[in-house]
GUSE-372181 format. One record per residue: x, z, y negated of N, C-alpha, C in turn; residue in one letter. Coordinates in steps of 0.02 Angstrom, whole numbers, plus 50000, padded with zeros to 5 digits. Example, Ala and Ser with C-alpha at 12.3 -4.5 7.8 and 13.67 -1.06 7.14 Angstrom:
GUSE-372181
506605039050284506155039050225506605039050165a506425035450112506845035750053506455039449998s
//
This chain:
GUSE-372181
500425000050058500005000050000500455000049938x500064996149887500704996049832500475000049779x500865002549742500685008449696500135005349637x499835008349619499155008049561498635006449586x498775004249660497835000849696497765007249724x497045007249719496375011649753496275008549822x496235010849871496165010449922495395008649934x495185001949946494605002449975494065007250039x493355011050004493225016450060492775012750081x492855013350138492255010950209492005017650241x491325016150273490915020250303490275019650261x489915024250299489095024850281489115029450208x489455031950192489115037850123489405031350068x490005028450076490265022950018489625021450001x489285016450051488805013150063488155016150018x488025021350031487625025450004487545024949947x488125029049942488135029249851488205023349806x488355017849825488235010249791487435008949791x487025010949857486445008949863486005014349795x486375018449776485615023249739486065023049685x486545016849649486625015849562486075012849566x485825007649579485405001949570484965007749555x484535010949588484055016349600484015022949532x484635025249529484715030349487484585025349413x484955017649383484855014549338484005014749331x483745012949375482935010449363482645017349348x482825022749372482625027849370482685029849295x483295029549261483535029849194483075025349143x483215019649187482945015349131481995016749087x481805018549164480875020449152480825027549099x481295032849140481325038449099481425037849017x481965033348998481985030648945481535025948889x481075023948929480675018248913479955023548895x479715026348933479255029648935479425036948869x480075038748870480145044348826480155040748743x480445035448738480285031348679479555030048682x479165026148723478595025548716478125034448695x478225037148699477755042048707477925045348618x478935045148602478825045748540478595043148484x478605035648503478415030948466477605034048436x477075035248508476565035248499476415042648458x476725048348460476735053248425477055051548326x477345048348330477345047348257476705042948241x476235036148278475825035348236475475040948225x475305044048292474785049448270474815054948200x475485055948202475565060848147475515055448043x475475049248081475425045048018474795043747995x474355046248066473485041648051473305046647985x473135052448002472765056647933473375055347868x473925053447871474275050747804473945045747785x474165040247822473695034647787472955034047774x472615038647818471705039947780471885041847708x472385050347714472535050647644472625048747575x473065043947598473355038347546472665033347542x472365030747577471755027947562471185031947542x471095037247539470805040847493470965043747439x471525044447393471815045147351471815037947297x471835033147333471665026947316471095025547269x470635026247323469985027347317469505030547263x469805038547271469745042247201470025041347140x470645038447145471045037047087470645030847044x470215028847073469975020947067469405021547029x468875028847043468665031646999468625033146940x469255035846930469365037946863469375045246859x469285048146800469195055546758468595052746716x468365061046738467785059346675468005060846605x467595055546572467795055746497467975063346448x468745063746449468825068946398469495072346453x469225071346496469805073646570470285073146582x470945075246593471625070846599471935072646676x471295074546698471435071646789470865072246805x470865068946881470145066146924469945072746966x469315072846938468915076447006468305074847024x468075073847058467785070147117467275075847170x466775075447189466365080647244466095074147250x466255075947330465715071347409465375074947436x464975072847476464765075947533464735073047603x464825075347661465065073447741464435074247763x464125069447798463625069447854463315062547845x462815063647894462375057947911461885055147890x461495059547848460925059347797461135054347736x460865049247715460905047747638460835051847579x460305057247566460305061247537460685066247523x461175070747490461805077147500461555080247497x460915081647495460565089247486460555091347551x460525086247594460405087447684461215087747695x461605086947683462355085647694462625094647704x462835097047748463245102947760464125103247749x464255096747721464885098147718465205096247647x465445100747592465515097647523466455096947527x466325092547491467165090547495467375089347409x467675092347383468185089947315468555088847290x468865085247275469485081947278469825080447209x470345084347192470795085447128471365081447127x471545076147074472095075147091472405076547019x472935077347014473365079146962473845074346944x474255073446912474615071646885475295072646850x476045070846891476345077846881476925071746867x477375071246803477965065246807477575058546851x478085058746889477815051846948477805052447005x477305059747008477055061147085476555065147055x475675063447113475215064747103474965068447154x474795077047126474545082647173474005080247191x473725079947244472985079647277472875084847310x472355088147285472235095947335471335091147360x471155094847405470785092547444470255097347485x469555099647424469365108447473468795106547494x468905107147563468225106547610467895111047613x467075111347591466735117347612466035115547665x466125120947712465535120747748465075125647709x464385123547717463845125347709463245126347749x462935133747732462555134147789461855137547745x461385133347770460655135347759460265143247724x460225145047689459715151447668459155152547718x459125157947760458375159547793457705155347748x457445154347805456635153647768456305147547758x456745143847794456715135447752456905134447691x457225137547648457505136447586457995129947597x457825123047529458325120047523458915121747477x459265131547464459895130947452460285133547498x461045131747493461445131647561461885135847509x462525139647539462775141547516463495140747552x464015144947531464865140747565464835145647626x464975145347697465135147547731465925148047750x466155142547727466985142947761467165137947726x467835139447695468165133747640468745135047669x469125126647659469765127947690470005120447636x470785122147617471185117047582471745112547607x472015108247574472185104147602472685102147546x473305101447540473595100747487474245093047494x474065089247448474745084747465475045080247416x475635078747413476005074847376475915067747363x475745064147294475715056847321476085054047286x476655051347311477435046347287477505038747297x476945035247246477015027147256476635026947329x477015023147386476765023047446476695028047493x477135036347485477365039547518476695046447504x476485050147562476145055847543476445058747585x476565066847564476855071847593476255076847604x476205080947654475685086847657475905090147641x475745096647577476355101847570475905108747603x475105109747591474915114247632474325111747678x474195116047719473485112447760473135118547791x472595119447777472135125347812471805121047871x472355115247888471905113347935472325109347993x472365109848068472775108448128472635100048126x473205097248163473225089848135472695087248183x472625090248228471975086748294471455087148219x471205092348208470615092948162470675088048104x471205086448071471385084048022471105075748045x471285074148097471395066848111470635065548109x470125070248129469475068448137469335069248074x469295072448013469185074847950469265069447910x469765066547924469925062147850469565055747840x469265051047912469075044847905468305046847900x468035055447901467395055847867467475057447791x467885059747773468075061347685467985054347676x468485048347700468375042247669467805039547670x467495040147715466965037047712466345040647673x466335046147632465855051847601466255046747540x466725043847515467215042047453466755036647444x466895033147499466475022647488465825024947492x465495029747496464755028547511464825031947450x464955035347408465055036847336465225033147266x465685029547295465685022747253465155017447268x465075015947323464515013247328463845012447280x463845017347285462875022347257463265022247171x463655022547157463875023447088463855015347038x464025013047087464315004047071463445002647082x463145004047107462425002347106461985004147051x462005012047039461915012846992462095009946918x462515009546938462745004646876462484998046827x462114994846898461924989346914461234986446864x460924995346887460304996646872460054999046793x459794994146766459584996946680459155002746665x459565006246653458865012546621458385010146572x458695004646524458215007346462457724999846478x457704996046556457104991746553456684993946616x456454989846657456034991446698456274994246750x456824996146766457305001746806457584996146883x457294989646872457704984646918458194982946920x458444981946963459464979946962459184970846935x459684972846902459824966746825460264964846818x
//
């Protein structure tokens, strides 16, 4: 044998252990494939209630302030009813104005019925929601609320927003001082 060569090994374990790279690679490779896949899918999730965010910030901003105001505030209401008087869930939405980043606080209140059949409700449970808005970028800085909950929450806020603009842009539409027909 001449010096610097490896001696070729024969027998069954050589054998072996050549047969389970192929095996251990595929094994690697899925583990790998699947652990990217799974993070991948954990960042959209943590992006969905951002981007409702940012599309509701949008939304409100698009609004305006009421005249005299030098930031937006905004009350919705969440549910199924057309009417908000039937609506149990009030939502209001502040945004501020700070240099060149815009606070959006965000206070959800549940409401719950007066004995008796009375139509007034009063707050049962309020919880906030606080976040940063930077050009394209929103940051959450507080949340009284878990992101499972969050993810279901926000595409009903948006949608309490467009059915608000909606009814507003209609109103609009509509002349008070003639026969009260959209004109």
């Amino acid at each position: 044998m001449k010096a610097g060569r490896i001696p070729l090994e024969t027998g069954r374990e050589t054998a072996v252990r050549y047969l389970h790279r192929p095996a251990a690679k595929l094994v690697l490779y899925l583990f790998l494939l699947f652990a990217v896949h799974s993070v991948a899918a954990g960042a959209k999730e943590e992006s969905q209630p951002l981007a409702g965010l940012k599309q509701i910030h949008a939304e409100v901003k698009e609004m305006g302030p009421y005249p005299g105001d030098d930031f937006i505030r905004r009350e919705f209401f969440v549910g199924e009813d057309d009417d908000d008087t039937n609506k149990d869930v009030q939502v209001v939405i502040l945004i501020q104005s700070f240099e060149a980043k815009e606070k959006m606080t965000v206070r959800v209140t549940e409401m719950a019925r007066e004995p008796a059949g009375s139509r007034t409700s009063v707050a049962k449970t309020s919880k906030a929601l606080v976040c940063l808005v930077a050009g394209d970028r929103v940051k959450i800085l507080s949340s009284d609320y878990e992101n499972e909950l969050l993810e279901r929450l926000v595409p009903d806020i948006l949608t309490a927003v467009r059915n608000k603009k909606r009814l507003l842009k209609l109103g609009n539409r509509i002349s008070l001082s003639g026969s009260g027909r959209p004109g």
